[in-house]
C-alpha positions, 0 to 999 in steps of 0.5 A, a space after each residue: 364607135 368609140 366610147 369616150 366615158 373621159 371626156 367632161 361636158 359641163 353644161 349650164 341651165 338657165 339660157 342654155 338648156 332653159 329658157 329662164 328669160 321667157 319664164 321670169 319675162 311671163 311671172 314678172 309680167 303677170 305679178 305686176 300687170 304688165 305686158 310681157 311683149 312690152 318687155 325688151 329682151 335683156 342684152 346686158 347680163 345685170 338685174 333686169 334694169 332694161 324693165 325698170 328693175 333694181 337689183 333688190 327689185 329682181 332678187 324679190 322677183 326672182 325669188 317669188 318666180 322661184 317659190 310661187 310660180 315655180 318656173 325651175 319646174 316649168 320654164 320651155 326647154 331650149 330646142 333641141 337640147 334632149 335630142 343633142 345631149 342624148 345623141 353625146 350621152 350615147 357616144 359616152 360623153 359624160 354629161 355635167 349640169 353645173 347651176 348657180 341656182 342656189 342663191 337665195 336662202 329658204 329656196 334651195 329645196 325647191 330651187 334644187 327639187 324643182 331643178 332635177 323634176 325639170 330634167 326629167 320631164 324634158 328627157 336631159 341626159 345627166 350624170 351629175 348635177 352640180 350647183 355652184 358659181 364657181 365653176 372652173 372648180 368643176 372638173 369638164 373637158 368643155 363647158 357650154 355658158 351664156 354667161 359673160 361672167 362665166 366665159 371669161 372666168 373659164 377662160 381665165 383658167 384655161 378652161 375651153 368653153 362655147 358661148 351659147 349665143 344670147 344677146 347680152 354675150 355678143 361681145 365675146 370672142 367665138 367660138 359660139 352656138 346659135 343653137 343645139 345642134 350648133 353645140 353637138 357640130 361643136 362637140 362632135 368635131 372635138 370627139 372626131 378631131 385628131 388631138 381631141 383639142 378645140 382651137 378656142 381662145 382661153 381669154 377674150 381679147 
């Protein structure tokens, strides 16, 4: 099987690879005496408002789940996310982390350390680990996002970008994974197709 050591795959963290809204849902949960199962899940892409949270509210959360509890080093992986980019990193794929975690000053050590003992210990494949929002500056062949934000900017810029499918994303045009192995079907189709080109939307309609 042909290596394809050219070939960019950008991949973001929190909603693709990690499950950051379960982690926060038990940390905030737990900090104010509140029920996670109470708490609806998040089908706008905003501060967290469906629980009540302004966003001054969700930055303080947010940077006490980072620092105090931690969930850069402890949120649940996605399933099936080791064995896909292991089974792309084999082909020669090169796997790109691309994360805006670091948006909090006094938190980037640990947002940053907790990040790459994460990686390690869910066994994620990557060459690069880049931290930054702006992420059509980041070279990739294709990009996998949940954010809305992030899609369309991409798009914008003509980038090829798979939504991973998340409930505040419905809204934007295809193509999109429900899962991981939905990810490596996508991928694989690229590697194996004729001109190496997926037939994706660069803008949502």
């Amino acid at each position: 099987m042909a290596h394809t050591d050219d070939f960019v795959l950008g991949v973001d963290l929190d909603g693709v690879c990690a499950d950051y809204e379960g982690a926060f849902r038990t940390a905030y949960a737990a900090r104010n005496d509140r029920d996670p199962a109470e708490l609806p899940p998040q089908t706008v892409l905003d501060a967290f408002s469906e629980w009540g949270l302004t966003r001054r509210g969700f930055a303080d959360e947010h940077r006490r789940a980072v620092l105090d509890d931690r969930i850069f080093r402890t949120m649940e992986p996605i399933e099936g996310v080791s064995e896909a980019l292991w089974e792309l990193s084999d082909r020669g794929v090169w796997i790109r982390i691309i994360t805006h975690r670091l948006i909090f000053n006094g938190a980037h050590e640990v947002a940053a350390a907790d990040t790459a003992a994460w990686l390690d210990e869910h066994d994620i494949p990557y060459r690069d680990l880049c931290f930054i929002g702006d992420k059509p500056h980041v070279g990739a062949e294709l990009y996998v996002d949940d954010a809305p934000g992030n899609i369309v900017g991409l798009r914008a810029a003509g980038r090829a970008a798979v939504v991973f499918d998340q409930p505040y994303n419905r809204h934007l045009a295809g193509p999109r994974a429900h899962s991981w192995s939905e990810v490596l079907a996508l991928v694989t189709d690229v590697l194996d197709g004729r001109d190496r080109q997926l037939p994706l939307p660069l803008t949502d309609a």
